[in-house]
C-alpha positions in Angstrom: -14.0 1.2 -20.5 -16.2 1.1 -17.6 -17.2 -2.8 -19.0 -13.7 -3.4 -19.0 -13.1 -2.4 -15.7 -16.0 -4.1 -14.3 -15.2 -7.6 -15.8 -11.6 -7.4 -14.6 -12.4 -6.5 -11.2 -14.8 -9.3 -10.8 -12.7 -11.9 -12.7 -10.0 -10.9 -9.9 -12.2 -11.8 -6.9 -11.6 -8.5 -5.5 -14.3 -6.3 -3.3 -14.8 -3.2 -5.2 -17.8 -0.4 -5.3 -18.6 1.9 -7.7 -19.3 5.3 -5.9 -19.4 7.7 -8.8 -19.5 6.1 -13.1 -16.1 5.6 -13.5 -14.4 5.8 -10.3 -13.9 2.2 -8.8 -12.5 1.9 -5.2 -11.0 -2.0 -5.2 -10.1 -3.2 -1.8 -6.9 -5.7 -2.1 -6.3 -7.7 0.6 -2.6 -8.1 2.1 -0.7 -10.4 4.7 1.4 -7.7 6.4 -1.1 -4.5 5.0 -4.3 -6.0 5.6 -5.8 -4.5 2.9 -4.7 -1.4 0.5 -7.7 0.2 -0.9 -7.1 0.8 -4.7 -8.7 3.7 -6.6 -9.2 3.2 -10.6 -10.7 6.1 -11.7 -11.6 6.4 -15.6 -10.2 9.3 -17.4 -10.6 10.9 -21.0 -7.5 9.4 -22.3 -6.1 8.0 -19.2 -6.7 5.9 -16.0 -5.2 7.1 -12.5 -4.6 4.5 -9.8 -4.1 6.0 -6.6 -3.7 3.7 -3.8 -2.8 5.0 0.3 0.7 3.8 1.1 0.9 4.9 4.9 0.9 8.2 6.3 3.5 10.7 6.6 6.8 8.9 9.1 7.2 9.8 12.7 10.9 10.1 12.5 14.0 9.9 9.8 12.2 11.4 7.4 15.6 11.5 5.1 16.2 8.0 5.4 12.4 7.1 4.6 12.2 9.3 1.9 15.4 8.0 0.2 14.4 4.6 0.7 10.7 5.5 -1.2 12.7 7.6 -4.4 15.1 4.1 -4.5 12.1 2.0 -5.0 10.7 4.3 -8.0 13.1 2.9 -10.5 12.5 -0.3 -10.6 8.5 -0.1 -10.3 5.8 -1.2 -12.9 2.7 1.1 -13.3 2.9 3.0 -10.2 5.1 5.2 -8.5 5.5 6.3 -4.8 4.4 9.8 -4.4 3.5 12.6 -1.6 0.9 14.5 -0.7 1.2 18.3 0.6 1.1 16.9 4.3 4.0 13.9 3.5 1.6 11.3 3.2 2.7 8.5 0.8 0.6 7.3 -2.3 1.5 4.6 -4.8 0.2 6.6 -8.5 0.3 6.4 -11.9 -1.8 6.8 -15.2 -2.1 4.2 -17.6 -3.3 5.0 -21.1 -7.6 3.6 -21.8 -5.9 2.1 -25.0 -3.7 -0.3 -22.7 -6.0 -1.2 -20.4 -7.3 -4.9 -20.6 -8.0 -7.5 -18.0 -4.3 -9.0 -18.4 -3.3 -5.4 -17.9 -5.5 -4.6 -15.0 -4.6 -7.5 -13.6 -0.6 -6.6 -13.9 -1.3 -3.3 -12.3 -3.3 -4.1 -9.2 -1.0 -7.0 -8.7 2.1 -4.6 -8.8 0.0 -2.1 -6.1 -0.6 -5.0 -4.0 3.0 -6.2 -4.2 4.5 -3.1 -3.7 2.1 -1.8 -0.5 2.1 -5.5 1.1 5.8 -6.4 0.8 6.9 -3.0 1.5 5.2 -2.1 4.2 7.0 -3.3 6.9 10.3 -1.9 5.6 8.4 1.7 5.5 7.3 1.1 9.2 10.8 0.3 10.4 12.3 3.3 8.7 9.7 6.0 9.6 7.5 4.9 12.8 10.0 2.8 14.8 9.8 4.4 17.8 6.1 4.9 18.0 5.6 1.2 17.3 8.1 0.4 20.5 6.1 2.8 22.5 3.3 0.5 21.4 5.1 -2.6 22.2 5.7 -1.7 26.0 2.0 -0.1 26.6 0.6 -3.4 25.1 2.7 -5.7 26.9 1.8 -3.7 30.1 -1.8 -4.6 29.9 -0.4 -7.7 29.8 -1.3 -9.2 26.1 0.2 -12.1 24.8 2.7 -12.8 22.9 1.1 -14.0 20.1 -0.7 -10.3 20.0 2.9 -9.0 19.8 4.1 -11.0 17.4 4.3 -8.4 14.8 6.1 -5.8 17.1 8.8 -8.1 18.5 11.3 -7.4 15.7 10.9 -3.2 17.2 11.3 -3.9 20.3 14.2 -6.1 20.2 15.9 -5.4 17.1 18.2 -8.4 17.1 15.2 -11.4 17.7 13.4 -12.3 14.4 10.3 -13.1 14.9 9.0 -16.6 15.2 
């Protein structure tokens, strides 16, 4: 499996290391996550992917929460999960028998999907005040716009950003 594994990760073009036979950490780059870092990690008769969503939210935690158990239906491979603290995971176990490059392939593409397209949504729902706060300290030092770029849409939540 661990051949498997190996040839997959590199047929990807994904950064990946190998700290322990059998447990791969794959770093997948993302345009609004910069990068979700991916553990594959080779079981008896299954592999776990565990992959760090974002921490636990700041604020409307039933709303964020809600939002998270919505998305669990229609996912592939991985689910949205939380740790004792309310930190959010994507998981899931896939049986050794179904794992192949094409399959591999599926799975890290739906964790990258999920934790790159998402993201944003899960910042607006559970940290939007802290990343206002962070919009006015910023623009007090006086950084431009183009720094701020991301932040615009929480600070004024009726201009899109450009």
């Amino acid at each position: 499996m661990r051949d498997v594994l190996e040839a997959a990760l590199k047929s990807a073009e994904v950064s990946f290391e190998e700290p322990r036979p059998g447990a791969f950490l794959v770093k997948l780059p993302g345009q609004r996550k910069l990068a979700t870092m991916t553990w594959l990690i080779v079981g008896d008769q299954a592999l776990h992917v565990e992959a760090f969503f974002c921490r636990q939210p700041d604020e409307n935690h039933a709303e964020f929460y809600k939002w998270l158990l919505g998305k669990n239906g229609g996912m592939y491979g991985v689910h949205f999960a939380v740790d004792p603290v309310g930190d959010v995971y994507l998981v899931g176990r896939v049986p050794l028998a179904a794992i192949s490059e094409e399959e591999l392939d599926r799975l890290l593409g739906c964790v990258l999907t999920y934790a790159d397209e998402w993201f944003d949504r899960a910042l607006e729902l559970g940290f939007a005040s802290s990343i206002r706060r962070e919009w006015e300290w910023r623009a007090k030092r006086g950084e431009s716009l183009a720094n701020l770029r991301a932040f615009a849409r929480f600070a004024d939540p009726d201009r899109s950003p450009s």
